[in-house]
PAZAPA-4460 file (N, C-alpha, C; in steps of 0.05 Angstrom, whole numbers, plus 32768, in hexadecimal, padded with zeros to 4 digits):
% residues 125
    n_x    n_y    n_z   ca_x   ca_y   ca_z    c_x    c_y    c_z   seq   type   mol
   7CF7   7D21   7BE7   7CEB   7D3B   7BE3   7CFB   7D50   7BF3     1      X     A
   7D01   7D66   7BE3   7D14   7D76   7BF2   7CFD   7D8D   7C03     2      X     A
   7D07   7D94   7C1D   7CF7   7DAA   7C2D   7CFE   7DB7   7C38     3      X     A
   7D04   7DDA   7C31   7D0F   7DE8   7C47   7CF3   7DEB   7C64     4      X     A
   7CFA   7DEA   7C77   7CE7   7DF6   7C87   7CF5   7E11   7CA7     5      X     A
   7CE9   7E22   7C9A   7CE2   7E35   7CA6   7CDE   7E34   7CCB     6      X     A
   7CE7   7E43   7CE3   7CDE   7E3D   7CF6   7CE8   7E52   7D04     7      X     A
   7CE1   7E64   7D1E   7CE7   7E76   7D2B   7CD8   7E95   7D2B     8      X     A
   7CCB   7E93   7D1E   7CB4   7EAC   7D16   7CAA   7EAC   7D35     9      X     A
   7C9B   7ECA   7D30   7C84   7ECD   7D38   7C80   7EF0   7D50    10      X     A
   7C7A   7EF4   7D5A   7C70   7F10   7D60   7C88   7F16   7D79    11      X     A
   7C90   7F32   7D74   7C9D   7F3F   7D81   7C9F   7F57   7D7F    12      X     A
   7CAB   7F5F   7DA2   7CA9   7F84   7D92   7CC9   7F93   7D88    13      X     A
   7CBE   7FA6   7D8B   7CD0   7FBC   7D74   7CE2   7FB4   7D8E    14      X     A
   7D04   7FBA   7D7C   7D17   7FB2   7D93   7D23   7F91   7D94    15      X     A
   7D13   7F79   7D95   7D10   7F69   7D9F   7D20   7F58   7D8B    16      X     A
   7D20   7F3C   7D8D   7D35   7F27   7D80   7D2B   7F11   7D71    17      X     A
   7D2D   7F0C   7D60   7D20   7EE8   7D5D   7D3A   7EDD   7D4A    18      X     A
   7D39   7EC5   7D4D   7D44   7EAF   7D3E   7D3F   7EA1   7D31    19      X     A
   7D3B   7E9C   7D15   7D36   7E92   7CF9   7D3B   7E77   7CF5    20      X     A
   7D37   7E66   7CF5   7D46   7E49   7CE8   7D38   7E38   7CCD    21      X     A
   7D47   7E2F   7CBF   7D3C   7E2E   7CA1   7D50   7E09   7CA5    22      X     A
   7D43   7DF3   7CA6   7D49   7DD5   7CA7   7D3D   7DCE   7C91    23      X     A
   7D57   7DC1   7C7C   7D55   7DB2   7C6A   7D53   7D93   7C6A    24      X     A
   7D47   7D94   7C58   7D3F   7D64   7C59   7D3B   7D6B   7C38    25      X     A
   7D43   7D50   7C3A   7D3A   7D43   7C26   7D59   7D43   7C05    26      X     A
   7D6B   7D57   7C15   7D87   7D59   7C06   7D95   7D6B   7C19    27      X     A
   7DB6   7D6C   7C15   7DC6   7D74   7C24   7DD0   7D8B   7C14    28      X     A
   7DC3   7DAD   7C23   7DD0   7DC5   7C15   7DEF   7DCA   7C1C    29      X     A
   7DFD   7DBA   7C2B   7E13   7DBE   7C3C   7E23   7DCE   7C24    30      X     A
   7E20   7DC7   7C06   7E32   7DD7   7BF4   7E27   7DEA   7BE2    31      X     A
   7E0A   7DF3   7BEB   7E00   7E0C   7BE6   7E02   7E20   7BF2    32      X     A
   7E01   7E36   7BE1   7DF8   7E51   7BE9   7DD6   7E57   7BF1    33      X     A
   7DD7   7E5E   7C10   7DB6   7E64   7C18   7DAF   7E7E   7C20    34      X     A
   7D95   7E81   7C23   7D8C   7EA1   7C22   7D73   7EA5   7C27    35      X     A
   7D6A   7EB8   7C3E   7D56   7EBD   7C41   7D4D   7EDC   7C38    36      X     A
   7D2B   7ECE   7C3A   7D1B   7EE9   7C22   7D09   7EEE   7C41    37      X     A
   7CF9   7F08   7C3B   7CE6   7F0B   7C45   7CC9   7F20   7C2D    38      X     A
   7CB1   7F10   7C33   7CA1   7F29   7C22   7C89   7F27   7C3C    39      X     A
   7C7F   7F46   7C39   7C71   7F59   7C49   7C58   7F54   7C35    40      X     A
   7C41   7F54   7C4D   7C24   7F5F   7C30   7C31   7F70   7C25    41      X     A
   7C1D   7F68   7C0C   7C12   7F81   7BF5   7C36   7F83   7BEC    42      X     A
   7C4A   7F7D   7BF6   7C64   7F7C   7BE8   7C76   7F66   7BDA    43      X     A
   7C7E   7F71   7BC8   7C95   7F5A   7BBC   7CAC   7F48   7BCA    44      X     A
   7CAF   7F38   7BCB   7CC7   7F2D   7BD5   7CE0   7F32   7BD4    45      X     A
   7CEB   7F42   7BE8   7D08   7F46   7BED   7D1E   7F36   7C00    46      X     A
   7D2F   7F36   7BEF   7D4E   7F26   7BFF   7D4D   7F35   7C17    47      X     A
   7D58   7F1D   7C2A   7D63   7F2D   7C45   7D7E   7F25   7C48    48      X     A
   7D87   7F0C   7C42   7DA9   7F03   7C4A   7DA1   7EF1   7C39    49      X     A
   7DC6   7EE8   7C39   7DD8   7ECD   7C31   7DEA   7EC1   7C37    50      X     A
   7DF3   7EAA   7C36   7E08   7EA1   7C44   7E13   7E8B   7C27    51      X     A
   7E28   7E89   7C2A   7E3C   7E77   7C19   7E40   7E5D   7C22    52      X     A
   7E42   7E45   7C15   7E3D   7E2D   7C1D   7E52   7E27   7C38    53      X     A
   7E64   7E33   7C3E   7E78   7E31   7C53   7E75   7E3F   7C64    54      X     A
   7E5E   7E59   7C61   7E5C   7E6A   7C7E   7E74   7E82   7C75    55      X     A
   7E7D   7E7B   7C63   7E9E   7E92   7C61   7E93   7EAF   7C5C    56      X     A
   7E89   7EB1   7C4A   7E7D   7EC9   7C3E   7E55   7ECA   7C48    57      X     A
   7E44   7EED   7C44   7E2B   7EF1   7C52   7E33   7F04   7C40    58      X     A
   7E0E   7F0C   7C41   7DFE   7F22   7C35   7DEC   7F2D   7C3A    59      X     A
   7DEF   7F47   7C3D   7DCC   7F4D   7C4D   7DC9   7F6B   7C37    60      X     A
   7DAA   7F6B   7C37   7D9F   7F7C   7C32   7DA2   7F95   7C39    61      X     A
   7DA5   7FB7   7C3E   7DB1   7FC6   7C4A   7DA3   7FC9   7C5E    62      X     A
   7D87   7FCE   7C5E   7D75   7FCA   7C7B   7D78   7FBB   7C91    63      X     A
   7D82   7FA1   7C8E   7D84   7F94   7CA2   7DA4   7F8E   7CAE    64      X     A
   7DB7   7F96   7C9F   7DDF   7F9D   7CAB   7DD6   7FA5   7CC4    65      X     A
   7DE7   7F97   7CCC   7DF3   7F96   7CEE   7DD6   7F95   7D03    66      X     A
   7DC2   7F93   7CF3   7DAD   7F7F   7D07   7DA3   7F5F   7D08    67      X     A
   7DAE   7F5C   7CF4   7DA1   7F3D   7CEE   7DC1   7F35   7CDF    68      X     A
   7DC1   7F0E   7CE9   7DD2   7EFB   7CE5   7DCC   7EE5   7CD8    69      X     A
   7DD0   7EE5   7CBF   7DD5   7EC3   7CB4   7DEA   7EB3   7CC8    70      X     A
   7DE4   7E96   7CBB   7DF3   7E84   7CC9   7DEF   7E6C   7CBF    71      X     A
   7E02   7E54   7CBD   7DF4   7E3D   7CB7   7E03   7E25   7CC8    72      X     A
   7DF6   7E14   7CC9   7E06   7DF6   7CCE   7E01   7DE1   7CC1    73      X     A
   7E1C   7DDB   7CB2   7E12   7DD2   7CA2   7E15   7DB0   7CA6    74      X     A
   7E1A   7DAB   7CC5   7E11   7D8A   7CC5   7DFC   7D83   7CD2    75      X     A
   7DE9   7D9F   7CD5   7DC9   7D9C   7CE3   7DBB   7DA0   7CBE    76      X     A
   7DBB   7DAC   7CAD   7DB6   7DB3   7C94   7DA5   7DC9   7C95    77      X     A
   7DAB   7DDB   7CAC   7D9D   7DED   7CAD   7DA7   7E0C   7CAC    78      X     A
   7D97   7E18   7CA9   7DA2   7E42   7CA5   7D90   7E52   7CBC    79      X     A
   7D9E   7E59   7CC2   7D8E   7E75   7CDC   7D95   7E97   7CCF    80      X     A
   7D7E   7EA1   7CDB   7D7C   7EBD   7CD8   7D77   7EC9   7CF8    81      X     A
   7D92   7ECC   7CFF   7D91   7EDE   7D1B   7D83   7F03   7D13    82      X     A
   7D6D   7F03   7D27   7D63   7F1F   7D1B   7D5F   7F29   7D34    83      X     A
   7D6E   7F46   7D36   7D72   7F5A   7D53   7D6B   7F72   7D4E    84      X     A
   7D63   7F7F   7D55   7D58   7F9B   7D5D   7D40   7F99   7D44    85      X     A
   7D31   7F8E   7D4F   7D1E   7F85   7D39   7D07   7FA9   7D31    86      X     A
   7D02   7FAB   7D1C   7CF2   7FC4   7D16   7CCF   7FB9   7D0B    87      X     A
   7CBE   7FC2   7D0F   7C9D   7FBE   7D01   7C9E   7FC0   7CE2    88      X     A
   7CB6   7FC9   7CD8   7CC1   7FC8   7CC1   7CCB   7FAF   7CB7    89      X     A
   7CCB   7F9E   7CD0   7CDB   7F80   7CC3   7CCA   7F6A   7CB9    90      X     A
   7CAF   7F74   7CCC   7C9E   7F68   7CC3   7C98   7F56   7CAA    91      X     A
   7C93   7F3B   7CA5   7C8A   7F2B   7C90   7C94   7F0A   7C94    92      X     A
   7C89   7F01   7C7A   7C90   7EE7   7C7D   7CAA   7EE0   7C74    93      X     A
   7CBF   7ED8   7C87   7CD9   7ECF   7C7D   7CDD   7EB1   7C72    94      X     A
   7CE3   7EB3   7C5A   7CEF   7E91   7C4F   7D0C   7E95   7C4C    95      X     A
   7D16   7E71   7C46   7D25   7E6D   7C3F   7D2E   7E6A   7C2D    96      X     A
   7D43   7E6B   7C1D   7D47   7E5A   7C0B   7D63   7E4C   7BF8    97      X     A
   7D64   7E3E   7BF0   7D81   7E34   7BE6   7D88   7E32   7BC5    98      X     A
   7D9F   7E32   7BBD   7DA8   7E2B   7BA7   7DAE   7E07   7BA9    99      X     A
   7DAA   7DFD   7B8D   7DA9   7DE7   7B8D   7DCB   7DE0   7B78   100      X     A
   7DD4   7DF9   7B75   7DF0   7DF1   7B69   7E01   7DF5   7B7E   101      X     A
   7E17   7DEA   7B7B   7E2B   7DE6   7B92   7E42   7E05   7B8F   102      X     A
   7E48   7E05   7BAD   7E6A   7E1D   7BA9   7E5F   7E2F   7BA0   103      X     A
   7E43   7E43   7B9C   7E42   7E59   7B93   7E4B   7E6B   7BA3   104      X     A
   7E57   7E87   7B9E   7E62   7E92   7BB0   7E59   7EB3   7B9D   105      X     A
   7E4D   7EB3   7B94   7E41   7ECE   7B8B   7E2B   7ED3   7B92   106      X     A
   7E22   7EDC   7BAE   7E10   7ED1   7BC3   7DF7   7EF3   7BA9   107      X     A
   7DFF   7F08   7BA3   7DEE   7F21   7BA0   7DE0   7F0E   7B86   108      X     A
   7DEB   7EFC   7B7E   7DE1   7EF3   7B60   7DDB   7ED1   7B6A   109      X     A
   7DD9   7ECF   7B7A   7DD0   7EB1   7B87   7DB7   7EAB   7B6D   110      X     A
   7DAA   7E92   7B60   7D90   7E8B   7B65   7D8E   7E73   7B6D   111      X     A
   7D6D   7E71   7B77   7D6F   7E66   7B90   7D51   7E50   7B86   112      X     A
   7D5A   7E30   7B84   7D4E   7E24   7B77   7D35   7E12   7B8E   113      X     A
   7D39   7E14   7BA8   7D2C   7E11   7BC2   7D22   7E1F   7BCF   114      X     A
   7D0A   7E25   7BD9   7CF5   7E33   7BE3   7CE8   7E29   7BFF   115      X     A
   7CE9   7E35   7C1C   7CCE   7E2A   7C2E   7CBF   7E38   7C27   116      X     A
   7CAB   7E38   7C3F   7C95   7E40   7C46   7C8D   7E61   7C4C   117      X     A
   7CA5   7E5D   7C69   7CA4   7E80   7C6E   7C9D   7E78   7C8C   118      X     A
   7CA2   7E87   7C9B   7C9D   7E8C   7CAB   7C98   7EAC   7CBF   119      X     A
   7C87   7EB1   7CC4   7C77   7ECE   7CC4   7C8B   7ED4   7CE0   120      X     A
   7C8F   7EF1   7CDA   7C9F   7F01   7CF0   7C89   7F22   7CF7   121      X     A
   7C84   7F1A   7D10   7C76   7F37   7D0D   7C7F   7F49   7D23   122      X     A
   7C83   7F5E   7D24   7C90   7F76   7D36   7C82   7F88   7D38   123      X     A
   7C7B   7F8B   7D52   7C64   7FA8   7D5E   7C83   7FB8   7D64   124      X     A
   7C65   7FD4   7D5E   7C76   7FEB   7D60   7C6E   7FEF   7D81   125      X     A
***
């Protein structure tokens, strides 16, 4: 059974830092493209980053450039989302998620056939 899981959430204030980690089981993404989403109540789900199965190439959303870091390793099978100067705006639940085809490298047109949970990020103003 394949499982992204989610881990590193949770309350901070405006300013402040957290670190994301998204651990795969159950298959090896080492040759996927991965990507995290986040959705806010009452809102739709929006991309935040991506990374290329080699770490070579990243993508971020324009809100979050030059505050937040993808990353992966890919002989732990896991993806991080370094997030810095955090805003009450960042607020929501962040997931993960992966492509299940190999070598994609058109990270804006990724789809993404693996899903976690989420894990909730909340930021006081």
């Amino acid at each position: 059974q394949v499982q992204l899981v989610e881990s590193g959430g949770g309350l901070v204030q405006a300013g402040g830092s957290l670190r994301l980690s998204c651990a795969a089981s159950g298959r090896t993404f080492s040759r996927s493209a991965m990507g995290w989403f986040r959705q806010a109540p009452g809102k739709e789900r929006e991309f935040v980053a991506a990374i290329t199965w080699s770490g070579g190439s990243t993508y971020y959303t324009d809100s979050v450039k030059g505050r937040f870091t993808i990353s992966r390793d890919n002989a732990k099978n896991t993806v991080y989302l370094q997030m810095n100067s955090l805003k009450p705006e960042d607020t929501a639940v962040y997931l993960c998620a992966a492509e299940s085809r190999p070598y994609g490298l058109d990270l804006s047109n990724a789809k993404y056939d693996y899903w976690g949970q989420g894990t909730q990020v909340t930021v006081s103003s």
